[in-house]
VOTIDO-324480 format. One record per residue (C-alpha): residue number from 1; residue in three letters; y, x, z. Coordinates in steps of 0.001 Angstrom, whole numbers, plus 500000, padded with zeros to 6 digits. Layout:
REM residues N
n,res,y,x,z
NUM,ALA,Y,X,Z;
...
This chain:
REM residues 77
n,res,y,x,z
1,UNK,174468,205816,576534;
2,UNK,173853,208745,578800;
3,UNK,176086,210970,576593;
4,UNK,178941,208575,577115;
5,UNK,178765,208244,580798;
6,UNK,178502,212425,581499;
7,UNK,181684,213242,578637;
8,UNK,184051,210763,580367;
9,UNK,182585,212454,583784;
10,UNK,183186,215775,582104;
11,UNK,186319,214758,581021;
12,UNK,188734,213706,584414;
13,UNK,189278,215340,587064;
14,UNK,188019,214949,590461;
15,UNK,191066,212938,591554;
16,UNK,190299,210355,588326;
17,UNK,186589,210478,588856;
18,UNK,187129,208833,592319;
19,UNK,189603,206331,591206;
20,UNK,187739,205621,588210;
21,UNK,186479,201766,588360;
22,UNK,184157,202477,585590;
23,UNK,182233,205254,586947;
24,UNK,181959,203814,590749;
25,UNK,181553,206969,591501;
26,UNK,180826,207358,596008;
27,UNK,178760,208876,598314;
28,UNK,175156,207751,598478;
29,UNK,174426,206576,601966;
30,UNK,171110,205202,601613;
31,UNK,169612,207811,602142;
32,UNK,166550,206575,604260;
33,UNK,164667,205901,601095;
34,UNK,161571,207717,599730;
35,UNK,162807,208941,596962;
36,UNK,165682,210659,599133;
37,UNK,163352,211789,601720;
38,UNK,163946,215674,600877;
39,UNK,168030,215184,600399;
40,UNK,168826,213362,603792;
41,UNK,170744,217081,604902;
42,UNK,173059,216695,601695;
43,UNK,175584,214651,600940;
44,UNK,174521,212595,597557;
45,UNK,176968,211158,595624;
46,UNK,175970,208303,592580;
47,UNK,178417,207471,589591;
48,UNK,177770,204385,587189;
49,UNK,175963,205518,583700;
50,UNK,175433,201934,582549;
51,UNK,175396,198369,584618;
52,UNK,172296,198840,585614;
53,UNK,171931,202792,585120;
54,UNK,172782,205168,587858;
55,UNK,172973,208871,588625;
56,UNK,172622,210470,591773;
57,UNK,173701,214136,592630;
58,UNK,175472,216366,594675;
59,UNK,178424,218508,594100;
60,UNK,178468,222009,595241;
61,UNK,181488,224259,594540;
62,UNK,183163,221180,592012;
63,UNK,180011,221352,590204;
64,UNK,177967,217842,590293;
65,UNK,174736,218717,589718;
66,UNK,172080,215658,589299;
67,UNK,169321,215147,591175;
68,UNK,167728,211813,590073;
69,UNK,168310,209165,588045;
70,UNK,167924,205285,589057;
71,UNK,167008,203102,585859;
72,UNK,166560,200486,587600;
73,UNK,168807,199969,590003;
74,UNK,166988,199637,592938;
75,UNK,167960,202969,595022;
76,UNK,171910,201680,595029;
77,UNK,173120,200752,597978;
């Protein structure tokens, strides 16, 4: 399930990663929560790995590089 969600993220560009429905991919700005104590400087961005799966991470120089994983859907905001 994982392996789907990061080869179609792989797989678009930037411009079809934002527009992509599937992926709900935006910027995390919840970031008042514990587990995002340390990454309140940076800007987080999440993208959809399952319905209830998400990944959070942040992108630095077009790289997206993931920082934590929500399996249980209670950091999304």
């Amino acid at each position: 399930m994982f392996e789907d969600a990061f080869r179609i993220f792989a797989e678009l560009s930037w411009a079809d990663i934002y527009n992509s429905e599937g992926l709900d991919y935006k910027e995390y700005t919840n970031k008042q929560k514990d587990s995002f104590a340390i990454f309140r400087s940076k800007k987080i961005f999440k993208f959809r790995i399952t319905q209830k799966y998400r990944c959070f991470g942040e992108v630095v120089n077009g790289v997206f590089h993931v920082l934590m994983f929500d399996l249980t859907h209670k950091l999304s905001d």
